[in-house]
C-alpha positions in Angstrom: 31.2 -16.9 -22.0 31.5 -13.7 -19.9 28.2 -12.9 -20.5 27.4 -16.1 -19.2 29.9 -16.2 -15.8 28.5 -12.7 -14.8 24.8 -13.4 -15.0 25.7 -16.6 -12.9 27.4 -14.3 -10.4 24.7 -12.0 -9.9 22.5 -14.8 -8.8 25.0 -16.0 -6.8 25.3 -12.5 -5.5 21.4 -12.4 -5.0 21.2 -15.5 -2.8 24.0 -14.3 -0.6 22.2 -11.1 -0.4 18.8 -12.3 0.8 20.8 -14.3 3.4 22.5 -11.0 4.6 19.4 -9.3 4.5 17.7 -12.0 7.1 20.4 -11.8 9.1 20.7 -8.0 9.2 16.9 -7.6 9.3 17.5 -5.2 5.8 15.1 -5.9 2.7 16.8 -7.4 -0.1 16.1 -5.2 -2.6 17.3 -2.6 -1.2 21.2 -4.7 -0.6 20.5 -5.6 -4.4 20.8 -1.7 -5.1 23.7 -0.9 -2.9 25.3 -3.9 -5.1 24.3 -2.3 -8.3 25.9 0.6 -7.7 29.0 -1.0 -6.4 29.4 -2.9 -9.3 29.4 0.4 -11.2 32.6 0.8 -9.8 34.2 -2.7 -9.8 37.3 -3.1 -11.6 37.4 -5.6 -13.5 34.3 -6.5 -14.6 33.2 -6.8 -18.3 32.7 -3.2 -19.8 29.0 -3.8 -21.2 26.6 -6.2 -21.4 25.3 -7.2 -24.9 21.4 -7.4 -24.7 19.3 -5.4 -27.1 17.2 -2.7 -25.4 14.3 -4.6 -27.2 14.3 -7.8 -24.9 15.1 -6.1 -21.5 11.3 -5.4 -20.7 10.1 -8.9 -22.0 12.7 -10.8 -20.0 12.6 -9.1 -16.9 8.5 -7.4 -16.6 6.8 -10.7 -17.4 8.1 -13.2 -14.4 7.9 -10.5 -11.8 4.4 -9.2 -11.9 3.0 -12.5 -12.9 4.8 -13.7 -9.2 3.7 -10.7 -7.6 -0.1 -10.6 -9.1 -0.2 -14.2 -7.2 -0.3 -12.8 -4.2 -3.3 -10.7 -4.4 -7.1 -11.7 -5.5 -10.0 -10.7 -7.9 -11.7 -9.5 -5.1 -9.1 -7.4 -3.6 -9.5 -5.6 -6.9 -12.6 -4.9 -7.3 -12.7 -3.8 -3.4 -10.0 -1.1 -4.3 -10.9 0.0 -7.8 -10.9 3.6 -6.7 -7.3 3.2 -4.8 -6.5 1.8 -8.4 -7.7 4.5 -10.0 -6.5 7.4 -8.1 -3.2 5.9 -7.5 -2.1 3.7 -10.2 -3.7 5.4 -12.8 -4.3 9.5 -11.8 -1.2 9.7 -10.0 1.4 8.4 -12.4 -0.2 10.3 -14.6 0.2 14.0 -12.8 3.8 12.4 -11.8 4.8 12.3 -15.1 4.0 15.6 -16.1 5.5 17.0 -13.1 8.9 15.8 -14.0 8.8 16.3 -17.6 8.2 19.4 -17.2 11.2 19.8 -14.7 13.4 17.7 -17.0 13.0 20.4 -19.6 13.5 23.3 -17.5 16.9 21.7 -16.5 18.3 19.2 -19.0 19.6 20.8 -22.2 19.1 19.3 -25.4 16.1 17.3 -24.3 12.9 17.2 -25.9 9.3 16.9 -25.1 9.1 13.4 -26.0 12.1 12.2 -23.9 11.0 14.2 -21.1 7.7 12.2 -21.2 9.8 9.0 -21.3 11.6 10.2 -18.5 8.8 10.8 -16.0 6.9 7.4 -17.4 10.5 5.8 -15.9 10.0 7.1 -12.9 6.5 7.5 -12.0 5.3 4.0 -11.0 5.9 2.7 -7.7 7.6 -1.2 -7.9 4.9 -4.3 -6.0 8.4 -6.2 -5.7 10.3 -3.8 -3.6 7.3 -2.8 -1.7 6.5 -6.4 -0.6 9.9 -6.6 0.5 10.2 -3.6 2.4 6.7 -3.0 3.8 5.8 -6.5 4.5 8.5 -6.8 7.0 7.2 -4.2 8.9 3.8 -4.4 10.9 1.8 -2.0 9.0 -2.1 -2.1 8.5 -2.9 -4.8 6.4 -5.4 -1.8 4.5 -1.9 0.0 3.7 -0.2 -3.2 2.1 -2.8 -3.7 0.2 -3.6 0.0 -1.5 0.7 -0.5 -1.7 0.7 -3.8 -3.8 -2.3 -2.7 -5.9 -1.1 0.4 -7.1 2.0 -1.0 -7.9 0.9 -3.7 -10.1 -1.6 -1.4 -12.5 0.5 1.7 -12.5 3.4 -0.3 -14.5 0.8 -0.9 -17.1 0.2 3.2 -17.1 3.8 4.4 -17.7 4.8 1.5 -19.6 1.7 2.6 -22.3 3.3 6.5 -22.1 7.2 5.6 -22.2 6.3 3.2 -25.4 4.5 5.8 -27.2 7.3 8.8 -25.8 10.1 6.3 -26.9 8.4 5.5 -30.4 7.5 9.7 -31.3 11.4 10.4 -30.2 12.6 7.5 -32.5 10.8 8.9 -35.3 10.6 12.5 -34.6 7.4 12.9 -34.8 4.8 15.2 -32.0 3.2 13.4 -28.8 -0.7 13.0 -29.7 -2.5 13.0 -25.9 -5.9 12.2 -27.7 -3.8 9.1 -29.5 -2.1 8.5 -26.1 -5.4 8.0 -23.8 -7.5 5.7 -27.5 -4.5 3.6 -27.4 -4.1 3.4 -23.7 -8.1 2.6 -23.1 -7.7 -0.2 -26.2 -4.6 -1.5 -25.1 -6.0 -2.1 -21.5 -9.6 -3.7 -22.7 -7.4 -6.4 -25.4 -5.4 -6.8 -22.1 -7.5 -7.8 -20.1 -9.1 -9.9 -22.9 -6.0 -11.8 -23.5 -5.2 -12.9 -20.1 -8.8 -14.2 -19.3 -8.2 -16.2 -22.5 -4.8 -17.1 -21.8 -5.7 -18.4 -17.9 -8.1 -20.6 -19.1 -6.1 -22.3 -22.3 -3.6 -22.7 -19.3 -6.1 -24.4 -16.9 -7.3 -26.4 -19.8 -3.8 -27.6 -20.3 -2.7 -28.1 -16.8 -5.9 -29.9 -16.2 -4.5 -32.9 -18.2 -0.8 -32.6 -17.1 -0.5 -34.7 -14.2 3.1 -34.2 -13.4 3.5 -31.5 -10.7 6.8 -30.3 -12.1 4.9 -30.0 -15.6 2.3 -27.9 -14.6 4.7 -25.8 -12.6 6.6 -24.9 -15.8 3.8 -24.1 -17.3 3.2 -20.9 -15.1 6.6 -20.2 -16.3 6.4 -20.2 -19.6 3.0 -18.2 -19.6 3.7 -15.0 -18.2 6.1 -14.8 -21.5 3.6 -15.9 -23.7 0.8 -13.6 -22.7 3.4 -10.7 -23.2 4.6 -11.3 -26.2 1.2 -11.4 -27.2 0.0 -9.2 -26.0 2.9 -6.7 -27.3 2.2 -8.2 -30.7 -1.6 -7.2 -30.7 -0.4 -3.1 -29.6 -2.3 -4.2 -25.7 -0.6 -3.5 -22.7 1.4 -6.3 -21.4 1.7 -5.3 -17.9 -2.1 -5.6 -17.8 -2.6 -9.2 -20.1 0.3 -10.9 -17.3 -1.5 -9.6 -14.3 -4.8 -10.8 -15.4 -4.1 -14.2 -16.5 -1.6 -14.6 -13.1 -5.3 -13.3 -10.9 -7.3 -15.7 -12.8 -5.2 -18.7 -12.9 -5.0 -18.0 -9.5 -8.9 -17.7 -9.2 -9.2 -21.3 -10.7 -7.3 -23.3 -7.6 -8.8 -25.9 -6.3 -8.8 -27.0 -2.5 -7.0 -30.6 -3.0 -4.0 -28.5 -5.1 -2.3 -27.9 -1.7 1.2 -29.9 -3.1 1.1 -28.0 -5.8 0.5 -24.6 -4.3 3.7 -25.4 -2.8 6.2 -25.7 -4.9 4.8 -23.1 -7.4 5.3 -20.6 -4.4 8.6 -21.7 -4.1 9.5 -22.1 -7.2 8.5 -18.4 -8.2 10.2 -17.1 -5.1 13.5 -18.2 -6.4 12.4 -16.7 -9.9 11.6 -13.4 -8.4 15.0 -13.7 -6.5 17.2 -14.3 -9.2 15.6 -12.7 -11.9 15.3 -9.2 -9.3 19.3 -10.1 -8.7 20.3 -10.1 -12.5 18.3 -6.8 -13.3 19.7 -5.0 -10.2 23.6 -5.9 -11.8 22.9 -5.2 -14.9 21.6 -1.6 -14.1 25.6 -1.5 -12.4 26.9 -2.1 -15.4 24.9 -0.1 -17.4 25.5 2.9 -15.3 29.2 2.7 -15.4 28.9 3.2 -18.9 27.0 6.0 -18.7 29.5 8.0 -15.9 31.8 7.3 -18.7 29.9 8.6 -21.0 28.6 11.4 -19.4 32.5 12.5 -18.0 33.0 16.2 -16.6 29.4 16.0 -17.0 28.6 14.3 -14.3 27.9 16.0 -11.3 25.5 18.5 -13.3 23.6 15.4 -13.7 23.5 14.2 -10.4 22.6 18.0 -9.5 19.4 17.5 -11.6 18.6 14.1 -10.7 18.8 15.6 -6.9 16.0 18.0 -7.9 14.3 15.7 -10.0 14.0 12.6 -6.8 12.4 15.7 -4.6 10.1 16.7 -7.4 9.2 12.9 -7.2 8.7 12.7 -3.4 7.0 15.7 -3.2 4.5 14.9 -6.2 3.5 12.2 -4.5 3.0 13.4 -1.1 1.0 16.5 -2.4 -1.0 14.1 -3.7 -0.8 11.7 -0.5 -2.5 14.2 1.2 -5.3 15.4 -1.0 -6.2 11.4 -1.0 -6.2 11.8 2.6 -9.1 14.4 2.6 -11.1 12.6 -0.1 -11.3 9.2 1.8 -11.0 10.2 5.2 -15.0 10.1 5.5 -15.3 7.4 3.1 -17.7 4.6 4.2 -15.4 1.8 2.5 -13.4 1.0 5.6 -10.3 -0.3 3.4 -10.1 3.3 2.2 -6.5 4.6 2.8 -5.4 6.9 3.8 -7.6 7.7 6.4 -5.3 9.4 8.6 -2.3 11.5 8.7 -0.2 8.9 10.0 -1.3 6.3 7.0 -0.5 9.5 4.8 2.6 9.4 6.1 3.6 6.2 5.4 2.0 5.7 2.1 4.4 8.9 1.0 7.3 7.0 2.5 6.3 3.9 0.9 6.7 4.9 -3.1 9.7 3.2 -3.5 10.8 2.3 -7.0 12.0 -0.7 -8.0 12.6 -3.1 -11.4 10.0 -1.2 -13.2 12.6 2.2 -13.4 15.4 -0.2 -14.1 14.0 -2.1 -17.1 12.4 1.3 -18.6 16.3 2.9 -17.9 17.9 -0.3 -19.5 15.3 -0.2 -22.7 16.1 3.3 -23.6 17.4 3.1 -27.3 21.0 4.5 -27.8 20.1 5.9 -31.1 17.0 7.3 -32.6 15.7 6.3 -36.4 18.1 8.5 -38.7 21.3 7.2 -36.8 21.6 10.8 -34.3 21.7 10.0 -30.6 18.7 9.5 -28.3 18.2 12.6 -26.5 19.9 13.1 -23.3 20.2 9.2 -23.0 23.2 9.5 -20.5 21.1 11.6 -18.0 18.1 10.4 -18.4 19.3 7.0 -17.0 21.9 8.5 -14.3 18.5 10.3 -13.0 16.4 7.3 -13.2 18.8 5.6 -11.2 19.1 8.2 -8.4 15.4 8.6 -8.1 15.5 4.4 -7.7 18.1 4.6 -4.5 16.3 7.4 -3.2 12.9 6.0 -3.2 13.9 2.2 -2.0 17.5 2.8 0.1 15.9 5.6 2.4 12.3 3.9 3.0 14.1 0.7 3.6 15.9 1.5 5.7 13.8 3.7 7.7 10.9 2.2 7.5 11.0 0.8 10.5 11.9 3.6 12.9 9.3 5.3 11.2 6.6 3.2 11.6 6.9 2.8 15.3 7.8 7.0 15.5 4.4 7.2 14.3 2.4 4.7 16.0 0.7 2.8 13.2 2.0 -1.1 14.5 -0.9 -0.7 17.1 -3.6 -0.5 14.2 -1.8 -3.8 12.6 -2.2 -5.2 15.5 -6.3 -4.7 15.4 -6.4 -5.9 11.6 -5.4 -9.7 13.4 -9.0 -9.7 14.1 -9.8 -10.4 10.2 -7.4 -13.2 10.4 -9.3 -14.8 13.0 -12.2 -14.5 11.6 -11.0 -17.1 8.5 -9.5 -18.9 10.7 -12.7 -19.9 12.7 -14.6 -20.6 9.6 -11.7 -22.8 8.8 -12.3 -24.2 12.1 -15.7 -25.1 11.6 -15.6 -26.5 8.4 -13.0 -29.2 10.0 -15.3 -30.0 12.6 -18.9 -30.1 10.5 -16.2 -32.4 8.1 -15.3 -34.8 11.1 -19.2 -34.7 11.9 -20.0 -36.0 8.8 -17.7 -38.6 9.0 -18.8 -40.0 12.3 -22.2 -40.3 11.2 -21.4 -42.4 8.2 -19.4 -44.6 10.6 -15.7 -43.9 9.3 -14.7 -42.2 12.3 -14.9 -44.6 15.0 -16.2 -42.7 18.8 -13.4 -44.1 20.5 -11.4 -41.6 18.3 -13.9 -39.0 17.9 -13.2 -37.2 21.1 -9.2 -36.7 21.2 -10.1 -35.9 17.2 -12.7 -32.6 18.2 -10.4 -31.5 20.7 -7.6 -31.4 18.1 -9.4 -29.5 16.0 -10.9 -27.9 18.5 -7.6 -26.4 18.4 -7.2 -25.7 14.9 -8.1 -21.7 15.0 -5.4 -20.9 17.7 -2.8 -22.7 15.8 -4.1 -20.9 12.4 -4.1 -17.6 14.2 -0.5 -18.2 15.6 -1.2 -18.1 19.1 0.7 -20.0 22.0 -0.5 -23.0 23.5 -1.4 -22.9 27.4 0.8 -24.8 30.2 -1.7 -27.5 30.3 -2.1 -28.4 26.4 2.2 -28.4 26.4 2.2 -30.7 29.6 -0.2 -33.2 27.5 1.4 -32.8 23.9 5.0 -33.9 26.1 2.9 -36.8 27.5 2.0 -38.0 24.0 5.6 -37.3 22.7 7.1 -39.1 25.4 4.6 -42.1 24.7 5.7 -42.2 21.1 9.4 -40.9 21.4 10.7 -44.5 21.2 8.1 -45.5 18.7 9.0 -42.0 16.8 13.3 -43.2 17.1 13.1 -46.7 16.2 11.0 -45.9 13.2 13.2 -43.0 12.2 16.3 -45.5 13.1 15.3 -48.0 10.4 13.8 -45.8 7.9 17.7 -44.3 8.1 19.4 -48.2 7.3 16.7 -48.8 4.7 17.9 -45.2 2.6 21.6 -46.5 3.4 20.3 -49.6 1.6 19.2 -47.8 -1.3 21.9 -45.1 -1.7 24.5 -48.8 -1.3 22.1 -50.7 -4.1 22.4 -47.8 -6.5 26.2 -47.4 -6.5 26.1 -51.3 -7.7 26.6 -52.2 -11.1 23.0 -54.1 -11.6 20.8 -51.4 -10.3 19.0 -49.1 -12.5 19.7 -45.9 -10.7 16.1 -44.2 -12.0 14.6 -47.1 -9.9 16.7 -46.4 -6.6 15.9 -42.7 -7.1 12.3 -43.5 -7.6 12.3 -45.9 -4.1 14.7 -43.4 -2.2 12.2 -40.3 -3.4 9.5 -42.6 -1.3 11.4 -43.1 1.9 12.3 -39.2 1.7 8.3 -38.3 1.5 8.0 -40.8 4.4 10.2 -39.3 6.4 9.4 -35.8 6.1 5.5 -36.7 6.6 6.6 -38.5 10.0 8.9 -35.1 10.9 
């Protein structure tokens, strides 16, 4: 039952959070961190959390990167296969070398293997925490992108190294690089395999659900499923859920708008809660390990200081030599392509749920019984390197971007975004064409109708309308405002009628619901 009231009160937490945060204009993940490590100090508040180190990546990995996979495309990936590459794959890699082998010059007792681990924890940027940071500020669009690619393939990259570092510590045994980069390559190809298969099962299925909320649940259920399968056949799961979320995705069709809806919704609050949960738990989990780790401590904290600028620096090393490889690129989504888009970029390697989940799943105990090396620290590091990365950029993200100039080059990238918006444009009025020449659209109506559309690509691209359109929308609103009242008066008494017949004794309540669930639709469309 505790187990039960605290994960309720870390989503209650979470919600109350993401309010503060719009208020305050801060990103929510970052509040979610300062709350972790609050909790680590909270009186009060159970001593551990029993869940096995074994379910802590399947629970928490799955519904996050199939939620944030859903916001990107197919063809944004095979635009930025060499960001992919250089990034997500190239420099995790380097990045986890670099701090293993700082882990071993300053952590005694650890080994190779759990040095490995250590850097695969901390090596891959989080897409969660940077959609929540960056896309708050007005950065390129070209940035964003190269941000939330890398940071949904480079999970697959460490996650592939820490299992294999995690498995050779359990068992003593030597790290195998040769073994390391066959079963990486084979795990990625099954992967990728297995979600294409998995997508289309799902379409298959959904395609004959009719029920909204049923088909909605099915996207929840499948991120699981494709894991756990994936894990099962040795493939990488990261890859198998981000594949089958793209290619679900891929198979939308243009009349699914209702239900493009609430599955956007309904994975928002997912990602919320799920995020809010994690974020606790890592609270918890590191009050444990200041306990554990007792006079300890600040030696730890001294390494995990060096350790977060061995991190930073990594990555803007690397930042820059990207900088000079795709500076005269001809692919004009290249990035960076300046020193300013360097800059950022560097700033912008914030880690997120990834670190925790790898932290959380580190075994306490290796196969013959003897502690996991270095456990304690490991995780107190991984922690520090996770408020370093997300708390400084999030909050400084901001003053940074402006410092630097780079809003002015977001606000050129609106030009793409007028450009679909004046196809979408002209598909509405070739449409309304159509159906004046087949005689459904009556002429009397087929002039106010092209000049509402006519209308369309301003209101797409979010521009203001002019003094004169506002002086004729307040015309027609006055026309209709008594039309607009007395509707909305008695569509008010007739949902007083319903909510009056269902408290009554001889009403079946589902059929009230069922009328009142109509008058609510009506009244919203009307709004």
């Amino acid at each position: 039952m505790d187990s039960l009231l605290l994960i309720i009160g870390l989503m209650l937490a979470a919600v109350l959070l993401v309010g503060a945060g719009d208020r305050l204009q801060l990103p929510w993940p970052a509040l979610m961190v300062v709350l972790g490590v609050v909790m680590a100090f909270v009186p009060g508040l159970p001593d551990r959390f029993e869940l096995e180190p074994d379910l802590i990546l399947p629970l928490f990995l799955p519904p996050l990167l199939f939620a944030a996979a859903q916001r990107t495309s197919w063809a944004l990936f095979r635009a930025r296969w060499r960001s992919i590459a250089l990034f997500a794959v190239a420099l995790v890699g380097v990045t986890i070398a670099v701090v293993a082998g700082t882990a071993l010059a300053l952590v005694p007792g650890i080994t190779v293997t759990a040095a490995i681990a250590l850097g695969a924890m901390v090596a891959p940027p989080d897409p969660v925490a940077v959609e929540a940071v960056a896309a708050r500020v007005r950065i390129p669009r070209r940035l964003l992108a190269v941000l939330q690619s890398e940071g949904l393939f480079n999970d697959a990259t460490a996650l592939v190294v820490f299992q294999v570092a995690v498995l050779t510590t359990m068992q003593g045994q030597t790290l195998s690089v040769p073994l390391l980069a066959v079963r990486f390559v084979l795990g990625v190809v099954v992967a990728i395999a297995l979600g294409v298969a998995a997508a289309w099962l799902a379409r298959f299925v959904m395609s004959r659900i009719t029920d909204t909320a049923g088909r909605t649940a099915l996207t929840l259920i499948l991120p699981f499923a494709v894991y756990l399968a994936a894990d099962r056949l040795g493939a990488s799961g990261v890859v198998a859920v981000v594949v089958a979320a793209l290619q679900l995705r891929g198979y939308s069709e243009a009349d699914e708008a209702a239900e493009r809806l609430t599955q956007r919704s309904f994975w928002d609050v997912v990602e919320l809660l799920v995020t809010g949960v994690a974020f606790g738990l890592i609270g918890l989990d590191l009050r444990q390990v200041i306990d554990a780790a007792g006079a300890g401590l600040w030696r730890m904290l001294g390494h995990a200081v060096v350790i977060c600028m061995v991190v930073v620096g990594t990555r803007a090393v690397w930042m820059a030599g990207a900088w000079r490889l795709v500076q005269h690129s001809p692919d004009p989504s290249a990035a960076p392509r300046t020193g300013r888009e360097t800059v950022v970029l560097t700033w912008c390697g914030m880690r997120g749920l990834a670190t925790l989940a790898l932290a959380l799943s580190l075994p306490p105990t290796t196969a013959d019984g003897s502690p996991f090396p270095a456990r304690s620290e490991l995780i107190v590091i991984a922690c520090a390197v996770l408020v370093v990365t997300l708390l400084v950029p999030a909050f400084t993200l901001p003053v940074l971007v402006r410092a630097l100039g780079v809003a002015e080059e977001a606000d050129a990238e609106q030009a793409a975004e007028a450009v679909v918006a004046r196809r979408a444009q002209q598909a509405a009025l070739a449409r309304m064409v159509e159906q004046q020449q087949l005689g459904a659209l009556p002429d009397e109506l087929g002039a106010p109708m092209r000049e509402r559309i006519g209308r369309l690509q301003a209101v797409l691209c979010g521009e203001p309308i002019t003094t004169e359109e506002r002086e004729r929308l307040r015309t027609l609103r006055e026309g209709r405002a008594m039309f607009s009242a007395i509707q909305a008066d008695a569509l008010g008494a007739a949902r007083q009628e319903v909510l009056r017949a269902r408290r009554e004794p001889g009403i079946d309540p589902a059929a009230a619901d069922r009328v009142l669930r109509r008058l609510d639709l009506r009244t919203v469309l009307l709004d």
